[in-house]
mmCIF file of the C-alpha atoms, coordinates in Angstrom:
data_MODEL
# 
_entry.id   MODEL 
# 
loop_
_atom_site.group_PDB 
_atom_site.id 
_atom_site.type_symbol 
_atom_site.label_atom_id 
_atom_site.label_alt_id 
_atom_site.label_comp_id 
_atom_site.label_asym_id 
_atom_site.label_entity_id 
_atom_site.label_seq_id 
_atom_site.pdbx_PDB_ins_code 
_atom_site.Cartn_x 
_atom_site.Cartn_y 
_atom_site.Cartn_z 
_atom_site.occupancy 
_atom_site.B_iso_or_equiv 
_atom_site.pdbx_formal_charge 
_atom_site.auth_seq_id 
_atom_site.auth_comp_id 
_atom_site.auth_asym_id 
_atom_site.auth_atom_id 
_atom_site.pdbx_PDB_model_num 
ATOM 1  C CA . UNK A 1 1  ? -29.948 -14.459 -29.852 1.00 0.00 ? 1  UNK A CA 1 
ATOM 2  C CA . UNK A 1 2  ? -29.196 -13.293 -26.393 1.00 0.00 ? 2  UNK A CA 1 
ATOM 3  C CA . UNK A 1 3  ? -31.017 -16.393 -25.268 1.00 0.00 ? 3  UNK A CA 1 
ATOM 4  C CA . UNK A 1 4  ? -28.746 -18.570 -27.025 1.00 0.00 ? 4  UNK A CA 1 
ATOM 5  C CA . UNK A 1 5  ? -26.085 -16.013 -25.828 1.00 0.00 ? 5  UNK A CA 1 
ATOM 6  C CA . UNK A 1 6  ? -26.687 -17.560 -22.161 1.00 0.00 ? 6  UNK A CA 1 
ATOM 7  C CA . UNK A 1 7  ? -27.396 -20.674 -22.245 1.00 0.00 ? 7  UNK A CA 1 
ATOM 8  C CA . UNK A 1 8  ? -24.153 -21.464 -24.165 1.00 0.00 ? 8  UNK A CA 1 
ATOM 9  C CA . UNK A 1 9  ? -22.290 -19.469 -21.180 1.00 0.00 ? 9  UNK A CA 1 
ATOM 10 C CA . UNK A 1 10 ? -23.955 -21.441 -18.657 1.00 0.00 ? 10 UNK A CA 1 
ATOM 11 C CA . UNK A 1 11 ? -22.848 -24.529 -20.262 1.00 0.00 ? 11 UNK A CA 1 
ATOM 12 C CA . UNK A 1 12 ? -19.372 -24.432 -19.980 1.00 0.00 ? 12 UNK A CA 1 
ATOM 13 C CA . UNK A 1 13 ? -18.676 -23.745 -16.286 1.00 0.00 ? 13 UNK A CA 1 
ATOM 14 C CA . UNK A 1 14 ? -16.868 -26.412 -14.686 1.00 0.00 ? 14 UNK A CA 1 
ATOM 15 C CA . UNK A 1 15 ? -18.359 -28.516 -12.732 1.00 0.00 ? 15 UNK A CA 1 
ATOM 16 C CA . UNK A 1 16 ? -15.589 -28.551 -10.173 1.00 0.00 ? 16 UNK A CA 1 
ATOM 17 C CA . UNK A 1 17 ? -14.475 -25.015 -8.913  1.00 0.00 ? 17 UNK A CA 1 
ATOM 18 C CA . UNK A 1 18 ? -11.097 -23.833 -10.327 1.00 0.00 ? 18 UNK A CA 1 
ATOM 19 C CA . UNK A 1 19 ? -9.320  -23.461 -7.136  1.00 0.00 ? 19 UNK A CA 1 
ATOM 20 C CA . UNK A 1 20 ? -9.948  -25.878 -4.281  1.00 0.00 ? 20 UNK A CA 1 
ATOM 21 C CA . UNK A 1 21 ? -9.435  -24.798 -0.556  1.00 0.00 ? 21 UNK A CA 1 
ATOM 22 C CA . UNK A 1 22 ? -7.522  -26.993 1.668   1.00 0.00 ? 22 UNK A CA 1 
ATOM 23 C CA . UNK A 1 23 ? -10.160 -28.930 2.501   1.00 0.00 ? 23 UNK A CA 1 
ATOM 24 C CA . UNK A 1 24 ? -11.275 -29.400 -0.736  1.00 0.00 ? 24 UNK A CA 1 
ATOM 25 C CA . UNK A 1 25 ? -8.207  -31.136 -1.416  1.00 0.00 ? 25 UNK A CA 1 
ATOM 26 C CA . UNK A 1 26 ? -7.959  -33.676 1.145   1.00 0.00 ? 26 UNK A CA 1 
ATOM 27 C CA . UNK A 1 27 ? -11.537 -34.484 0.670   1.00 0.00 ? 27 UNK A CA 1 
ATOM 28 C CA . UNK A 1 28 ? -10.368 -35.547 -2.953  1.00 0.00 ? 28 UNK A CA 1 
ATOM 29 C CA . UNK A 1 29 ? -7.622  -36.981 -2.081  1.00 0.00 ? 29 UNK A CA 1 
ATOM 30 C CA . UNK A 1 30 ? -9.144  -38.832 0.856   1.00 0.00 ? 30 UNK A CA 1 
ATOM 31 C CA . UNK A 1 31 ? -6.725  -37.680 3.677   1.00 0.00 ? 31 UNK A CA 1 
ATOM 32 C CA . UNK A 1 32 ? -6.979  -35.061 6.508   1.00 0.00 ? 32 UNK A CA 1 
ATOM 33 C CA . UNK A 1 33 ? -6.418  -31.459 6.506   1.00 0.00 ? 33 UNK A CA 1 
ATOM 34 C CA . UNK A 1 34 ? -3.035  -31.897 8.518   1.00 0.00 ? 34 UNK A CA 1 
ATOM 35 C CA . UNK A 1 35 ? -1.825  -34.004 6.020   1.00 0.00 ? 35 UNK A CA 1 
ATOM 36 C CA . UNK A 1 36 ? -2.041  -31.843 3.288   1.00 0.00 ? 36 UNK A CA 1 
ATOM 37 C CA . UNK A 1 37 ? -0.625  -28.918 5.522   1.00 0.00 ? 37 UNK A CA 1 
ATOM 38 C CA . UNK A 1 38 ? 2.450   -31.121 6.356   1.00 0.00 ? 38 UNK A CA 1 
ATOM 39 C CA . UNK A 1 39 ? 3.102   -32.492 2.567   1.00 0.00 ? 39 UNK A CA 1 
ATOM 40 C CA . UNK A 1 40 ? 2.873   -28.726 1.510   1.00 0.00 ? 40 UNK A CA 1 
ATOM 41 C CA . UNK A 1 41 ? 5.087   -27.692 4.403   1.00 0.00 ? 41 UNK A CA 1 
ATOM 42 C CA . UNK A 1 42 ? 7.855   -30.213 2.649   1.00 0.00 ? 42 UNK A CA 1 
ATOM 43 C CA . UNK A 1 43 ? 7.334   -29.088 -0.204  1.00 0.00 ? 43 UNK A CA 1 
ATOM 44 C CA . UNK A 1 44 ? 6.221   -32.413 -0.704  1.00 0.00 ? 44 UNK A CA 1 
ATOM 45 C CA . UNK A 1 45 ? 2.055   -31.515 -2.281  1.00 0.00 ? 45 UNK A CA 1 
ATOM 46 C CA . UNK A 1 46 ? 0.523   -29.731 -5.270  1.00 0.00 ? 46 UNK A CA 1 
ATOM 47 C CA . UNK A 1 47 ? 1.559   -26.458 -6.199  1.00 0.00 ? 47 UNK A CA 1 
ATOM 48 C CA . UNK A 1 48 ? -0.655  -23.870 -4.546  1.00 0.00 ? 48 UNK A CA 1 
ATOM 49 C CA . UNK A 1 49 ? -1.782  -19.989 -5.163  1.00 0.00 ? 49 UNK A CA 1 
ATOM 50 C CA . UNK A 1 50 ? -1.640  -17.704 -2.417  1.00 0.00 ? 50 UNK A CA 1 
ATOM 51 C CA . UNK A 1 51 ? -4.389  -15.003 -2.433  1.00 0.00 ? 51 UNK A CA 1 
ATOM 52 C CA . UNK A 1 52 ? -3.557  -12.551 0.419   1.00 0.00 ? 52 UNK A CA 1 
ATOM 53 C CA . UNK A 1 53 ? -3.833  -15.086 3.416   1.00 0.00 ? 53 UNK A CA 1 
ATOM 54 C CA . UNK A 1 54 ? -6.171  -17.566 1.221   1.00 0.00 ? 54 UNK A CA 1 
ATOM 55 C CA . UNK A 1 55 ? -4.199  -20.977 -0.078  1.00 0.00 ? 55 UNK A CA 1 
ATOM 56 C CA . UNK A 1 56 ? -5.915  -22.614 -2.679  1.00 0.00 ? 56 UNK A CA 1 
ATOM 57 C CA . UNK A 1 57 ? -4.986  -25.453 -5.289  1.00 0.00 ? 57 UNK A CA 1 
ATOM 58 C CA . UNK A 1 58 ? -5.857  -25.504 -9.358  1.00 0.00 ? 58 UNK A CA 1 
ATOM 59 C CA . UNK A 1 59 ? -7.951  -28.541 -9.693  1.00 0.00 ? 59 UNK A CA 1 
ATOM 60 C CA . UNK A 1 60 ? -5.394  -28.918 -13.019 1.00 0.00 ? 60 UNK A CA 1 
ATOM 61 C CA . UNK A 1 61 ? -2.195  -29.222 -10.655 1.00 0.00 ? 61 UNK A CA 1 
ATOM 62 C CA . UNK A 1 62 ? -4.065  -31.448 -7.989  1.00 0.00 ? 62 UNK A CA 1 
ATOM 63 C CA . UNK A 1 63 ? -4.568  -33.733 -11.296 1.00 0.00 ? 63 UNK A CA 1 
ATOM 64 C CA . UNK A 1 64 ? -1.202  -33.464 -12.559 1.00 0.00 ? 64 UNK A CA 1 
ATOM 65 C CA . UNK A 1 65 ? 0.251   -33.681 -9.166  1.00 0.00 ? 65 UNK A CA 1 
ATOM 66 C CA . UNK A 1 66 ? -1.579  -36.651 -8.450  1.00 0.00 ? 66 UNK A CA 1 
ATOM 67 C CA . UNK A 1 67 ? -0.393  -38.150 -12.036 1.00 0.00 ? 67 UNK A CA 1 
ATOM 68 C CA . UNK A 1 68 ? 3.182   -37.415 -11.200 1.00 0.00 ? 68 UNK A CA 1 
ATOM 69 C CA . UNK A 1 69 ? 2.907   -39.326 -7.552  1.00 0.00 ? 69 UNK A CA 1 
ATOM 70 C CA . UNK A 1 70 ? 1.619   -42.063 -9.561  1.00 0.00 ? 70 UNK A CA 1 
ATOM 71 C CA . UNK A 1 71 ? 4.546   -42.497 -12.078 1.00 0.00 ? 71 UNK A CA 1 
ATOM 72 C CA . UNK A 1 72 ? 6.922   -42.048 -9.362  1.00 0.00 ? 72 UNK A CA 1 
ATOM 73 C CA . UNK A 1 73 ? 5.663   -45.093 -7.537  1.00 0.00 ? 73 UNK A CA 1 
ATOM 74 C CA . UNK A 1 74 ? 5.586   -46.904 -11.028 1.00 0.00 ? 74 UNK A CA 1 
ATOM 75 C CA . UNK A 1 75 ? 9.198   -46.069 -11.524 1.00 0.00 ? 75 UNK A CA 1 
ATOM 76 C CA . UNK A 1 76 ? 9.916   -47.644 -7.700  1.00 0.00 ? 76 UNK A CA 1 
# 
């Protein structure tokens, strides 16, 4: 039972980490660091969490962000 315990567990980690570093980000999104900076410095990017000095971005809100820049351009 304990072995089944496991293995389940082990199964459902996500395959992408929950929060995504700067980096991270514009890696996915295929532009530079700076870039990122500057859109969140507008106000402009994904939402972010702020742990002590650490920024990081919910691979769930860099989806829905994306999704929302992409109906916005629809609707132009």
């Amino acid at each position: 039972m304990q072995q089944e315990i496991s293995q389940h567990d082990s199964s459902q980690e996500p395959s992408q980490p929950l929060l995504l570093t700067i980096p991270q980000v514009a890696k996915s999104l295929g532009i530079s660091r700076a870039m990122v900076y500057t859109l969140l410095a507008k106000n402009e990017g994904p939402p972010v969490i702020r742990l002590g000095r650490s920024v990081r971005v919910s691979a769930a809100s860099l989806r829905r962000w994306v999704e929302e820049q992409e109906n916005e351009q629809c609707l132009k």
